[in-house]
C-alpha positions in Angstrom: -93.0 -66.5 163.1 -89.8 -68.2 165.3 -87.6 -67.8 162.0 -88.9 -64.0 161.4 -85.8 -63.2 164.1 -83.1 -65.1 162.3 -84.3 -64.2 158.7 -84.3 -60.5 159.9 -80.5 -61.2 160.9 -80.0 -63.1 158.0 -81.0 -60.4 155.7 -78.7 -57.5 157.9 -75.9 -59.9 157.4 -76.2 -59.9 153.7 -76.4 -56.3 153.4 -73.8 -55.3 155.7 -71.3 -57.8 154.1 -72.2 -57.0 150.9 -71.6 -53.7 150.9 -68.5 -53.9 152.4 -67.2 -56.3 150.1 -68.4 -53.9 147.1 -66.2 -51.0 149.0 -63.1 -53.5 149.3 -63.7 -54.1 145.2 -63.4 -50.8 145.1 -60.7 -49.9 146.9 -58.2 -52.3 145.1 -59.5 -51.2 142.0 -58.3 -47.6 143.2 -55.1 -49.0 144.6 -54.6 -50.8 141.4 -54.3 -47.4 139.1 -50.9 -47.3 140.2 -47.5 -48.5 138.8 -46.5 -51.8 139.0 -43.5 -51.9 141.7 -41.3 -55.0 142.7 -42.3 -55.6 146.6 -42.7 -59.1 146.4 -38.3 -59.8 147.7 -36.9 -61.0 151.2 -40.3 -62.3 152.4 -38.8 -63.3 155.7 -38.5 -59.9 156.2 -41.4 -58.2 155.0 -43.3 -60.8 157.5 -40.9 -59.6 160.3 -42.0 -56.7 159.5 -45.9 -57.3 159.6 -45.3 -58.9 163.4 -43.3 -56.9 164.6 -45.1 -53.4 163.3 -48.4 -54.1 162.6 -49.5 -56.9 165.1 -46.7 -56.1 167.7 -47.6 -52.2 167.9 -43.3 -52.1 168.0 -43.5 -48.4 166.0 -46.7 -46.9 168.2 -45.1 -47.3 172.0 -42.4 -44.8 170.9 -44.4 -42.8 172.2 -45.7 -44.8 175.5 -49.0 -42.6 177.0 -50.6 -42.5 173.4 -48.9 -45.7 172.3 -50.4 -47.9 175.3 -53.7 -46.5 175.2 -53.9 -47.7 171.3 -52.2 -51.1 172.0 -55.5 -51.3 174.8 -57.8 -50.5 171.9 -56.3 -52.4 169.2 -56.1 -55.4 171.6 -60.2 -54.9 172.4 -60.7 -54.7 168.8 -58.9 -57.5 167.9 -59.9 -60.0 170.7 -63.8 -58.6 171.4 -64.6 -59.2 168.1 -64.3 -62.9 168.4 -67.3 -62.8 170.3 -68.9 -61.6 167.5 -68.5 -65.1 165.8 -70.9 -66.3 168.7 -73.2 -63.6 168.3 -73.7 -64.2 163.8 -73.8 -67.8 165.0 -76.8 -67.4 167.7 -78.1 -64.8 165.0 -78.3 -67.6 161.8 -79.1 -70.5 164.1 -81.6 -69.5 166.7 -79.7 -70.5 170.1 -78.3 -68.0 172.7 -75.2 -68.5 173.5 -73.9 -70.6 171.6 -70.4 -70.8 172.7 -71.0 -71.6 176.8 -70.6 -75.7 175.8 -67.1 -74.4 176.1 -67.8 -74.2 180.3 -65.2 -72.3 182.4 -63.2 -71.6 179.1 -66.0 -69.6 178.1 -66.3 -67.8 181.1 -63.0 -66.9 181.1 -63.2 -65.4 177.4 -66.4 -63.2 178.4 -64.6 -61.8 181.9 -62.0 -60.9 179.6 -63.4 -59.2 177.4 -65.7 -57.5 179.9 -62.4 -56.1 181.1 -60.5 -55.2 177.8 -64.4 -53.1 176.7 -64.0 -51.5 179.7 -60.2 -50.6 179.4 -61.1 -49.6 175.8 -64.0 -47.1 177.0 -61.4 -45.5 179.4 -58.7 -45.4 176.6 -60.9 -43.9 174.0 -62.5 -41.1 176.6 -58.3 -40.3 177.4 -58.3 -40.6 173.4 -60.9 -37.4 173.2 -59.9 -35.4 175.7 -56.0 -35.3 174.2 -58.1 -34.0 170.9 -60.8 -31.6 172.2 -59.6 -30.8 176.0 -55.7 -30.6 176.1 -55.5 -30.5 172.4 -52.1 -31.9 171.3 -50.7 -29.4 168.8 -50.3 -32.4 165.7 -54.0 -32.3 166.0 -54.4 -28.6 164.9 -52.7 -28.3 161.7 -55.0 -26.7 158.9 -54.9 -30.2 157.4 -57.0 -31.6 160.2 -59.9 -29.0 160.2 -63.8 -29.9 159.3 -63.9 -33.7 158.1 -61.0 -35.6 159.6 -61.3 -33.8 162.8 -65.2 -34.8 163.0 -64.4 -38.6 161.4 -61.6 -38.6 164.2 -64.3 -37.9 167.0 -66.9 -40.0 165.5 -64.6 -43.4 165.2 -63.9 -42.2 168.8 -68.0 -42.3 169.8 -68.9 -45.4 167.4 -66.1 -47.2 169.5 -67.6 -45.9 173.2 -71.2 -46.9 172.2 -70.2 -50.3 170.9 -68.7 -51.2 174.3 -71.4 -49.9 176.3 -73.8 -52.3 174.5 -71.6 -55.2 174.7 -71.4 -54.4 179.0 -75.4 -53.7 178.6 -76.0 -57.0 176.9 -74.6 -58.7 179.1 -75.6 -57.4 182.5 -79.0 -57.6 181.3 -78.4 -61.7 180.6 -76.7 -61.9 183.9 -80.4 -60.8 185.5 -82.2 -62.8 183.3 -80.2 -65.6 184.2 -80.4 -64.9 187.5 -84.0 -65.1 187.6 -84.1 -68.4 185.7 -85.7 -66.4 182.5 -86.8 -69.1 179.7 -83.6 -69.4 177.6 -81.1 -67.8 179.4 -79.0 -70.8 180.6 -76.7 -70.1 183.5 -73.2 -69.2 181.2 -70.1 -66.7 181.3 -68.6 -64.9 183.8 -69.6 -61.1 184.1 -67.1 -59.1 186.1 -67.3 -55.3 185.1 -71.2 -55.6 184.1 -72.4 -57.1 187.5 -72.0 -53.4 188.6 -74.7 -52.5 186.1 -77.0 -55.4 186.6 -78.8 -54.1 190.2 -80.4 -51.5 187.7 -82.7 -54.2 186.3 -83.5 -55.4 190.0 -87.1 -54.1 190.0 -88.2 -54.3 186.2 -90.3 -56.7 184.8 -88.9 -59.7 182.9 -90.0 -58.8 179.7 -89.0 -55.7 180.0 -85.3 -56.6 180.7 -85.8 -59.2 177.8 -86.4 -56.2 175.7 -83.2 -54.0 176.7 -81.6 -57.5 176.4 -82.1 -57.8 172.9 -82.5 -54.3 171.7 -78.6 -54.0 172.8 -77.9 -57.3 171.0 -79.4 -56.2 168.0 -77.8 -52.4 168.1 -74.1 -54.2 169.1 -74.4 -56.4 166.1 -76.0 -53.7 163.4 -73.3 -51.0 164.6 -70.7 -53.4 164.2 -71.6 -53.7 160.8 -72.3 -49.8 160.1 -68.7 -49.2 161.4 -67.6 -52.0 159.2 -68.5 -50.0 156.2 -68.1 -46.9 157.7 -64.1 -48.0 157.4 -64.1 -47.2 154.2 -64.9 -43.4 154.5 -62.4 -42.8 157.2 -59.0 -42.6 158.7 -59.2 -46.1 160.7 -59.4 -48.2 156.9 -56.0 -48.2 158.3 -57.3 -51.2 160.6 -57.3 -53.3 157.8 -54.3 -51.7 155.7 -52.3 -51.6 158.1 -51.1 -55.3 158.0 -50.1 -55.4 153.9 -48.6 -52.1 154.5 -46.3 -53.2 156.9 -45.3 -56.2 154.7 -44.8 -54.3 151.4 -43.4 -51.1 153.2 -39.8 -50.1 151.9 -36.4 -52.3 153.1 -34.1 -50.4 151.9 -31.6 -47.8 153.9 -33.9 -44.4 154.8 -31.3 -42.5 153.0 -31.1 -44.5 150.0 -33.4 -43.2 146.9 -34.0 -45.7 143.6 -32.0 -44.7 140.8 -34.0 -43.7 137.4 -32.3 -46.8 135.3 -33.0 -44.3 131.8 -31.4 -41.4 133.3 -28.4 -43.5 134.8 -28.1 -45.1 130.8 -28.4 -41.6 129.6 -25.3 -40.2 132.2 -23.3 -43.5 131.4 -23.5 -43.0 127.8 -22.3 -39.2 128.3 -19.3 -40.7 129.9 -18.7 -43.4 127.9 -15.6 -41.7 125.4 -16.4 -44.2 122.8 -20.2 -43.9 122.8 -21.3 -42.7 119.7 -24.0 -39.8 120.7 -26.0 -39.6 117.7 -26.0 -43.6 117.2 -29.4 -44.7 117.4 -30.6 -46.7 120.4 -29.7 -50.7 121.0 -33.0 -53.0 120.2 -35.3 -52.6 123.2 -34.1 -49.9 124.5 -36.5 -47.6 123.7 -39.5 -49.4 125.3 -37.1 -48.8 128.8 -38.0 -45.0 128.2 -40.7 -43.6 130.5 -43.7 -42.1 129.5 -43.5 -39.7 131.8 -40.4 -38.8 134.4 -42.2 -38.5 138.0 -45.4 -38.1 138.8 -47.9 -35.3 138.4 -51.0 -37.3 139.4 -51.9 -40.8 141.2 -52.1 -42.6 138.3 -48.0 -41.9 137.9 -47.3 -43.6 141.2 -46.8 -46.9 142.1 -49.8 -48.9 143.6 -47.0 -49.2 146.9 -47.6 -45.5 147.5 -51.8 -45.8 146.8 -51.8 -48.5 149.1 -49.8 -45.7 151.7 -51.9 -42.9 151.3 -55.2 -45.3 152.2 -53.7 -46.9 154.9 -52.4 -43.1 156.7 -54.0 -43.1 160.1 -54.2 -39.2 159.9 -52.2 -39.4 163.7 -49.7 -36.7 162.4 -46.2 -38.2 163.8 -44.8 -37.8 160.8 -45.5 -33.6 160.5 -44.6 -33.4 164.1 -41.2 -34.7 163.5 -40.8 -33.1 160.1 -37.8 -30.1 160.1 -39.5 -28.0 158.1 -42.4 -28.0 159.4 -41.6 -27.6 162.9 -39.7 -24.0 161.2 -42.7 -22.8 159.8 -42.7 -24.4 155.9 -45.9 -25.5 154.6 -45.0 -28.9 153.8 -47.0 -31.3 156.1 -45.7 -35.6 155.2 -49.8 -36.1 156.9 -51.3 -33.7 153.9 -49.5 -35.0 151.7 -51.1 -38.2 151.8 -54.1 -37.1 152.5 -54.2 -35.3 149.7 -53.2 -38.5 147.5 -56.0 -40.1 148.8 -58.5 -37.4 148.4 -57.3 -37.6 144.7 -57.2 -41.1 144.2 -60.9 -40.8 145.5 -62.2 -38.4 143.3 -60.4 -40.2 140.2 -62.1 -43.2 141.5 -65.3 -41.4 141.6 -65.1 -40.2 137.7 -64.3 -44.1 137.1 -67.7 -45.0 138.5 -69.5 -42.0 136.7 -68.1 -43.0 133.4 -66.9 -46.4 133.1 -63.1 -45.3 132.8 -61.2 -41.5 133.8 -62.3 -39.2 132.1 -59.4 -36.5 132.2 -61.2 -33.5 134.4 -58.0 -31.2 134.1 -57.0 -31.8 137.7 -54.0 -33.4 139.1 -52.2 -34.1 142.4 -49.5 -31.5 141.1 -51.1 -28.2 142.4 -54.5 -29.0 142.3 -53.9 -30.7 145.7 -50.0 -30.4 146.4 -48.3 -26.7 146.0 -45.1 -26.9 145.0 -44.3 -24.8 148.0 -44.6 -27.8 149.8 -42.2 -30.2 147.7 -39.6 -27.8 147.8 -39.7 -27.3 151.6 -38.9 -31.1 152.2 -35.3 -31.4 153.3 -35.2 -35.0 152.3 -34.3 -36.1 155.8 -36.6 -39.5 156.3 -38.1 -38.5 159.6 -41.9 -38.4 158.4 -40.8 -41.9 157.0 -39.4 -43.6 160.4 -41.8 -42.0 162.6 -44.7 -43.3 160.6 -46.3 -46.6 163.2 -47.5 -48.3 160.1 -44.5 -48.0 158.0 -46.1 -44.9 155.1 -43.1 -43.1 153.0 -44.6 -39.6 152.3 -40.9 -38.8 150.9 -41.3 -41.1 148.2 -44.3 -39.1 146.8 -42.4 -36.2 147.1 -39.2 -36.9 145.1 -41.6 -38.4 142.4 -43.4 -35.2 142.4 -40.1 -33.4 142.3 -38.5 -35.4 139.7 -41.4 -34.4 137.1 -41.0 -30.8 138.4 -37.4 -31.0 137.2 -36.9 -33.2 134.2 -40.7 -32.6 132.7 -40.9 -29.1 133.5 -37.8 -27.8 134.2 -39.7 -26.2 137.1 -36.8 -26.3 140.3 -36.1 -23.6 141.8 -33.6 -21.0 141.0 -30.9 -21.7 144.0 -31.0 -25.5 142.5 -31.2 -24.4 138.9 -28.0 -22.5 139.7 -26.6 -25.6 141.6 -27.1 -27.8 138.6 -25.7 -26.0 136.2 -22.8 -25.5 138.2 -22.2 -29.4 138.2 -22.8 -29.5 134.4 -20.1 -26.5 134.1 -17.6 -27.0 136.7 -18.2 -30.7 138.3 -19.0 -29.4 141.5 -22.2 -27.2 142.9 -20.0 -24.3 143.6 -19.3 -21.5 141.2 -15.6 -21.8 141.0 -13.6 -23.2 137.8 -11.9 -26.1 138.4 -8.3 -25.1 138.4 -9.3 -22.7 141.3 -10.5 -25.0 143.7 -6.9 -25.0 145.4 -7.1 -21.5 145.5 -7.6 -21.5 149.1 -4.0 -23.2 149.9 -2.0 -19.8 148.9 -4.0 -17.4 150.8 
């Protein structure tokens, strides 16, 4: 009966991990449909990068109200959870706190965190009333109705009840050890829950034994629910966040990649001693692409997969964007979200069937108008705004580029611009002779 306790734990453990694990499978599987892409260069500076962006916050206190409230819950996350290490150790073992042999460095680590849950419960309570109370305009774009507005508010009340354990735990201990209670050794140092111990002043022992353990118990399972709730929700981003940062894009905002078979194909146009109808130099033909752009996930690089799971839904990047801040429909936040939603559902017909079955549905429409694409003026602010370093734009000039060479699809002011260029070198309708024109008048 003494192991019953630990075996119970045990057996939670397994599941919990497990399950996450399966979901982590299954989210680089996902991430892995896309293209291969060369992000592996200038490793001192992808890890800059990663420091400075991810663990350093740098990006987030741009904006310094809602960028210091998240650096207070970030922090909590990240340092809180090592007491979690004591409580799976007490949990697989048998003792109860585990950690004290530590003495006054112990105590130390439990009076801090004490303070950073409380600081966190305060943060996240400023967190819902910016959502629900004041309601900060980026958090009431159509985009952000039903799910991710309720997966916003649930994070929000996981995170509140998690800390309120924790303190509950512990002021519970702090009148067991007061009392001298059978294996509750004098150990930590409890300065925000001491306010909540006097509540257990006229209970019986086992009956603050009980509250004691329950909140043990519901700290430790609801760490592991929102562990594998990540999965299903905007904060998988606490995880993603950190390779994101190291394989987000180097180069200049304003520089875009060049299409190496279209600049061979405009080279050999201006080449005056290419022969055009010579047939193509061994191995060029395997450079050809099956496809120009992308019309669906599977057509973009595992870079931009990897972007549109790690998008923290916090819509920066719309608020800053031009066009929509003039009325367009394009959203940089939708757009993500709606390569994720994609990659999800492709990821769901894998499971269902072993490998994608094509369900004659695509990114391209099916999720992303073209009224959007062509609203995007191109100008990299969804791209430096972004705290954990997403590039919406790149999906959208892939998008754009199948649009154009698959489909001939642009629209007419840049069908008219183009042909201009082929016709007259410039985007203007005016012959080249007459450029000068303007000099005699």
């Amino acid at each position: 009966m003494y192991f019953i306790p630990n075996i119970l734990f045990l057996i939670a453990l397994f599941i919990g991990v497990g399950f996450f694990v399966q979901n982590v499978r299954k989210l680089r599987r996902n991430i892995d449909l896309g293209k291969e892409v060369d992000v592996y260069d200038k490793p001192k500076q992808r890890f800059k990068n990663l420091l400075m962006i991810a663990f350093g916050q740098s990006k987030m206190v741009k904006r310094p109200i809602s960028g210091f409230l998240h650096f207070i819950v970030y922090l909590g996350f990240i340092i809180i959870n090592i007491e979690v290490l004591e409580i799976i150790y007490d949990g697989l073992i048998g003792t109860h706190r585990a950690f004290s042999i530590f003495g006054g460095f112990y105590d130390v680590l439990i009076a801090s965190f004490e303070i950073l849950a409380l600081l966190v419960i305060v943060s996240v309570v400023l967190f819902w009333l910016r959502r629900n109370v004041q309601k900060v305009k980026r958090f009431l774009n159509p985009e952000m109705k039903g799910w991710p507005k309720n997966d916003a508010n649930i994070i929000l009340y996981i995170e509140v009840v998690l800390m309120a354990l924790f303190l509950t735990m512990n002021a519970a201990d702090a009148h067991l050890q007061s009392i001298n209670s059978e294996g509750y050794t004098i150990a930590g140092s409890f300065p925000v829950s001491q306010y909540i111990t006097p509540l257990f002043t006229n209970m019986a022992e086992g009956s603050v034994i009980l509250i004691e353990r329950t909140s043990w118990w519901l700290h430790i399972l609801g760490i592991l629910f929102f562990l594998n709730y990540l999965y299903y929700s905007k904060h998988l981003h606490i995880l993603l966040a950190f390779p994101n940062t190291y394989f987000g894009k180097l180069n200049l905002q304003g520089k875009f990649p060049n299409n190496e078979t279209v600049t061979n194909e405009v080279k050999l146009m201006m080449d005056p001693n290419a022969d055009p109808f010579a047939a193509p130099a061994e191995g060029t033909e395997a450079s050809v692409p099956e496809k120009f752009g992308a019309s669906d996930v599977m057509d973009l690089n595992w870079v931009q997969l990897l972007n549109a799971y790690t998008c923290t839904e916090c819509g920066r990047c719309t608020s800053e964007c031009p066009a929509n801040q003039t009325g367009k429909k394009l959203s940089p936040r939708k757009i993500m979200m709606d390569t994720r939603d994609r990659l999800e559902e492709v990821g769901k017909n894998i499971d269902k069937n072993g490998q994608f079955v094509p369900d004659n549905k695509q990114l391209l429409d099916d999720y992303i108008s073209r009224e959007e694409l062509w609203a995007c003026t191109t100008c990299n602010a969804c791209v430096e705004a972004c705290p954990v370093s997403i590039d919406p734009l790149s999906i959208i000039m892939e998008m754009r580029q199948y649009l154009v060479m698959e489909q001939s699809a642009a629209p007419n002011e840049l069908n008219v611009a183009m042909t201009n260029i082929e016709n007259n070198g410039a985007p203007w309708p005016y012959n080249q002779m007459d450029r000068l024109n303007w000099k005699n008048e």
